[in-house]
Every structure is written in C-alpha cells, then in structure tokens.
N, C-alpha and C positions, 0 to 999 in steps of 0.2 A: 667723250671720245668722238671725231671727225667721223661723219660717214663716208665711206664711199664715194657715193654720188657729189659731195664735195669738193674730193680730191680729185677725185677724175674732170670735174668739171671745172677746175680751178686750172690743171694742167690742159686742161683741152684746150681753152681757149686763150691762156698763154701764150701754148707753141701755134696757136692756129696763124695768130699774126703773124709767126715766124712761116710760118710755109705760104703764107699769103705772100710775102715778101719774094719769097722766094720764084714763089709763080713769078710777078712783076717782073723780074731779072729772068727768066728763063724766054718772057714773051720778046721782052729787050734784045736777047741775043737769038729770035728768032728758032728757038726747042722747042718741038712742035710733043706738048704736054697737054694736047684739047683736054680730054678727057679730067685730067684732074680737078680743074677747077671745078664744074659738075658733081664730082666726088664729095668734094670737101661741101659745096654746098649743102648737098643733101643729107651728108654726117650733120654739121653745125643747124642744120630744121630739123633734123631728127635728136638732137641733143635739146633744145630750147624745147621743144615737143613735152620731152623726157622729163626738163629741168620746171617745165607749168606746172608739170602734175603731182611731183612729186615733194618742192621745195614745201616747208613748214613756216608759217606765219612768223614773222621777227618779233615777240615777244619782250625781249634785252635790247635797248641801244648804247653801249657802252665807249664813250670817246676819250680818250686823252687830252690834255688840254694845251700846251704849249707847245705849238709845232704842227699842230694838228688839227684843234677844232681854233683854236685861235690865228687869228691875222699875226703878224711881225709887231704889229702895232696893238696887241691884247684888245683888239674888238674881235667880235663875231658878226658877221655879215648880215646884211635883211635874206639874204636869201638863205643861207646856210639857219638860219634861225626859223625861218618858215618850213625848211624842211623837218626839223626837225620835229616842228609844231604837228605837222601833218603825221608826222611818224608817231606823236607822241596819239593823238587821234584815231589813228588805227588800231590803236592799242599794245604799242611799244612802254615798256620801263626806260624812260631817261637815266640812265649812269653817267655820270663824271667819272672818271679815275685817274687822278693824278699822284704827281709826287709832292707837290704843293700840302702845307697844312692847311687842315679844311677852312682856317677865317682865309686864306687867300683863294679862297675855292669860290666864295660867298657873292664876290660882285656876279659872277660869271654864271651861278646858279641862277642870280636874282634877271639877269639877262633873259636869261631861255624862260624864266616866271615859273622855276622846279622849285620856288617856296612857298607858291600857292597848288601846287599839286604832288603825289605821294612820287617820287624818284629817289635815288640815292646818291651823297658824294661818297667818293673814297678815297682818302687821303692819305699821304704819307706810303705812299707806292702798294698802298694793301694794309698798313699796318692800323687802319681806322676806317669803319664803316657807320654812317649817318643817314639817317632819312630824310630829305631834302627839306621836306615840308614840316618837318618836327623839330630835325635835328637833335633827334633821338640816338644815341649811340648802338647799333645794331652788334657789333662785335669789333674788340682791340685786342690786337695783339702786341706786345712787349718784350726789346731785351731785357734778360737779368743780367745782375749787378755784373757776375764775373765773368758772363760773355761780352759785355758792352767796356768792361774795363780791361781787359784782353786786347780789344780791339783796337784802345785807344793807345795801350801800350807797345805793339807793333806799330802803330803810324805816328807816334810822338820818338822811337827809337829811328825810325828811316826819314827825321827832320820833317811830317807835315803836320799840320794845324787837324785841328778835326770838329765840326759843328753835329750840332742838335736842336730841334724844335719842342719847344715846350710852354705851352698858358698862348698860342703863337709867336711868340718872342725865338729871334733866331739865338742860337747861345754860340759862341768859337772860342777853341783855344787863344789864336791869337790873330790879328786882321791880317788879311790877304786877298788879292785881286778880283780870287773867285768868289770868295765870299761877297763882297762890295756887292760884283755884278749880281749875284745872287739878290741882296737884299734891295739893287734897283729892281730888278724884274718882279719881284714878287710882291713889294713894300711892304715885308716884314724888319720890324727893327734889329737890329743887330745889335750885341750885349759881349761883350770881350769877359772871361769869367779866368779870372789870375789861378783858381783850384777846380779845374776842369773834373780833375776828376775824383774830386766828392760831388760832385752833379751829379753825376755819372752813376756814382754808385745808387742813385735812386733808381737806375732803369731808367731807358726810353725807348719811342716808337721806334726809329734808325740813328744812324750815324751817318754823317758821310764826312769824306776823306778829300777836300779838294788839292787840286795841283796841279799843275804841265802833264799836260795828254802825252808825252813822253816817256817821261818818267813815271806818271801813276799805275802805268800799264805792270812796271814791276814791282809796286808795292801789292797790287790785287795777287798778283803770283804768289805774294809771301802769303800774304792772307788766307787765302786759301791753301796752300800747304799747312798754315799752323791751326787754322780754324775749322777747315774741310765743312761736313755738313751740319755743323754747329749753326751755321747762319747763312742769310739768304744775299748772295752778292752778286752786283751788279756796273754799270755804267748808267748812268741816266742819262748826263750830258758826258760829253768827251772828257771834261775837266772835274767831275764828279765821281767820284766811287764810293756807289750807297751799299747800307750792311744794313739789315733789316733783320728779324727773328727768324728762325728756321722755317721754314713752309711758307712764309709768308709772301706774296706778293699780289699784282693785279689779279692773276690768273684764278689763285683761290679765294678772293675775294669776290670775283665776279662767280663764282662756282656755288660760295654761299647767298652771296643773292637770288641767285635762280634756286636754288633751293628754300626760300623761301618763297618766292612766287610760282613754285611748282612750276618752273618751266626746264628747258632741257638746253644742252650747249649748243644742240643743233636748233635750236629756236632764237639763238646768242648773236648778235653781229657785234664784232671789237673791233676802235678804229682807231691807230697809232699810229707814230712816228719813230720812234727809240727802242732800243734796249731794255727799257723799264716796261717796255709794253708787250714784251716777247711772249710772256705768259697767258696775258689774257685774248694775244693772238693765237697763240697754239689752242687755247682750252674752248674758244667761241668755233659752233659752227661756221661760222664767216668770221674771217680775221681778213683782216683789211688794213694794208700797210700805206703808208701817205707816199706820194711821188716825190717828195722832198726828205723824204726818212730813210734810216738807215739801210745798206745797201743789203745787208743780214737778214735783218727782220722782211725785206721783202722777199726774199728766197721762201723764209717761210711762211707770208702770206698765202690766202689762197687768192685774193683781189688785191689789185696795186691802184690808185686813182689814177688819173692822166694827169691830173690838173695838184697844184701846191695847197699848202693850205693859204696863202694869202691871193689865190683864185679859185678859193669853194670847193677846193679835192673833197670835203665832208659830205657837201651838201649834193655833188654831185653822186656819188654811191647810195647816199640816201633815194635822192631820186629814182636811180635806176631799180631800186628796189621796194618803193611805193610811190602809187599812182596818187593822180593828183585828187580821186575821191578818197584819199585813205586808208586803201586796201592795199594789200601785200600784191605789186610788182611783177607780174610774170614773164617778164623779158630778162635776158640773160646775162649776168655780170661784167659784161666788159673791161679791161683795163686790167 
C-alpha cells in the first residue's frame, strides 16, 4: 500500500510545475502576484526537508525492459548501466520484469552482470519468477487446460491467431504480421502448430491474441465479458492482447519478491512504459512511468522521467535517487 507522503509528494510536484508555469505567464502580462512565488518556494524547501527525512532506503529496483530500460536499438546505455551498477551497490535488488520469455531476458541480464550476483528475472508478465544468478525457478504460475482452451476458442471464433511460449520456442495458430515482428524483436523462433489446441490443452504461462489495435480492442470486450475474473487481461503492446492466470501479473510478482527479501512496497521503485507494467507501478512505493509510455499508466505514476528511454529516462531517476557514493538520494523526485 502507497503511503501518504508518496502521493502527496508525487502530486506536489507535478502540479508545482504547473503553477510555476503559471507564475511565468502572470509576470508576462505584468499581475503583480510577488508574494507567491516566495510561497511556493518555501512549501517546495519545506517538502524536500520533509521528503530527506523521512523517504526509505530503495531496497527493490524493478525495470521493464522494452521501451524502458532498453534503447529502440535493445542496447542498454554505459550510463544507464552504471547507474544501475551504483544502485545495485547501495544495496538495491536488481529486477527485470518483462513480458519476454526468460531465455530472451538472458542477453540483457548478462549486460547488467545480474548472473554473477543474487537479482531476479520475471518473465512472462508475472507468470515466471527466476533468480538471476541461479536461475532457480522462485514461483510459476499456470493456465489450466479449460481456461487456456476457452480463451482460444473466443479468439479463433472472432477470425485471430493466438500464440504461446513454451521450452522458449514461440508457438501460433497460424503466421501473421504481429507475430513475425514479435519473433524479430525478441529472436524467439516461431513454430506454426496445425492442432493448437491439444497444445493448449497442456497449460501454459499466457496467451496472447495479436491483431489490428482497432479491432482487438473489441475482441478484449468479449473476453472479458465471458471470462470476467477467471484470468488476468491486459495490452502489452497496442497490437497485443495478453491473458495470463488470474492474480497473476508484474505487480504480484514483484510483491512476492519483496517478500522474500523482507522488504516493503514503500522500499519498491517500478520503472515502465505500458500496460503490462500498470501493476507493479501501482503496488511499488515509486512507480515510475517512462516519458515515452503510455499516456494511462503516467496518470498513475507517481514519477514521470523527462527524458525517453533511448535518452537514459532509466538512468536518469535512478540517479536522482542515489548519490554517486551509493547512498540513497535525498533530493526530491523531479519529473
């Protein structure tokens, strides 16, 4: 649960820019408003004051990976890597959490060198939990047979294909566009399977449904009317519509982490771009939405970056929240 002093400070200095703005424009048309700006200053030193003393060590560093901690170009930056470095130093938990299966996790782990120290991936949007350094399975969670074959028979009756990951091998009903671009971005193989669903019938992590961001929007409606809280549904990408186990997602996943590292949500920073990352930005003390990510999920941010991720939005938040000897940051979240 969000404290307080989170939310208040998250909206604080949202809207502050917004009346700072407003000052600018009032001095422009000569409104003679001395006094305020004085005001505000002394609020925003008495808020930083506030937010030194009382903010908790970040414990959790929990990122997203596509769109987010990653470039356009799936690098990760020297600098956005060194913060991390630092963060991890201070005594941060490195998290991954994607929708990626964990062998597409693996370059990008070995990047940040989370396989020579204890961090965690989490793959498959929540539905797979790994220890970085072991790759030790922590907790999976699984459709069964007749919610996963359910699912597939509403999106094979409204004409879409429908994929799953399995051994890492992508599986699809049958090829299409999103699929392809899927299997470029991630370089998982792609397997066309003629009896989808006796696959199916074994159980798996998700499903997703891809299609024209037009149309899929009213396939999710069916879905949800015949499936309600049977299962956990979402958007990842626009052209994506993932169905995951019930409860399952970033959010709980990052929830059982910290639970195992005794730490708390308010010791949590989550940092996303999408839809897929709604949860483990609402359930982190600091959620943290990318300046290139959905326009939704930043609403419910409590931190927005300035900057994209293919100009260091990651590594910039990190910074503002530990110093360059490795300590926890007591200057005030910007952005």
């Amino acid at each position: 649960m969000r404290t307080w002093l989170n939310i208040s400070y998250g909206i604080f200095f949202k809207n502050l820019s917004i009346v700072h703005g407003f000052i600018e424009h009032c001095s422009i048309c000569s409104m003679t408003i001395t006094p305020l700006p004085a005001m505000l200053r002394a609020i925003e030193q008495l808020s930083i004051t506030y937010y030194a003393f009382t903010m908790k060590p970040i414990r959790i560093l929990a990122m997203d990976l596509d769109d987010t901690l990653l470039c356009s170009d799936l690098s990760i930056s020297r600098r956005t890597r060194n913060a991390i470095h630092r963060a991890g130093e201070a005594g941060a938990t490195v998290v991954l959490s994607s929708g990626r299966v964990s062998g597409a996790m693996d370059q990008f782990s070995r990047m940040l060198e989370l396989h020579e120290r204890p961090g965690y991936l989490v793959s498959n949007n929540g539905a797979l939990i790994q220890e970085s350094h072991t790759g030790a399975i922590v907790h999976e969670s699984r459709m069964d047979a007749p919610t996963a074959l359910a699912v597939c028979d509403l999106a094979h009756a409204e004409g879409f294909p429908v994929q799953m990951y399995e051994d890492d091998l992508m599986y699809i009903s049958r090829r299409n566009e999103y699929s392809d671009y899927d299997q470029r971005l991630t370089g998982i193989r792609q397997v066309v399977v003629e009896n989808f669903r006796a696959m199916v019938k074994e159980g798996c992590y998700k499903l997703i449904i891809p299609g024209d961001p037009m149309i899929l929007s009213h396939l999710e409606k069916i879905v949800r009317t015949f499936m309600g809280d049977t299962i956990t549904l979402f958007t990842s990408r626009p052209y994506f519509l993932e169905v995951l186990p019930r409860n399952t997602n970033k959010g709980t996943a990052l929830a059982k982490i910290a639970e195992i590292l005794g730490a708390s949500a308010e010791e949590t920073m989550a940092i996303g771009d999408s839809m897929n990352d709604e949860a483990m930005i609402r359930w982190a003390g600091i959620g943290v939405a990318m300046a290139n990510g959905d326009e939704r999920l930043k609403i419910i941010a409590d931190v927005v970056t300035s900057s994209s991720n293919d100009n260091d939005g990651v590594a910039e938040v990190i910074e503002k929240y530990f110093s360059d000897k490795g300590q926890p940051h007591k200057g005030p979240p910007h952005g």
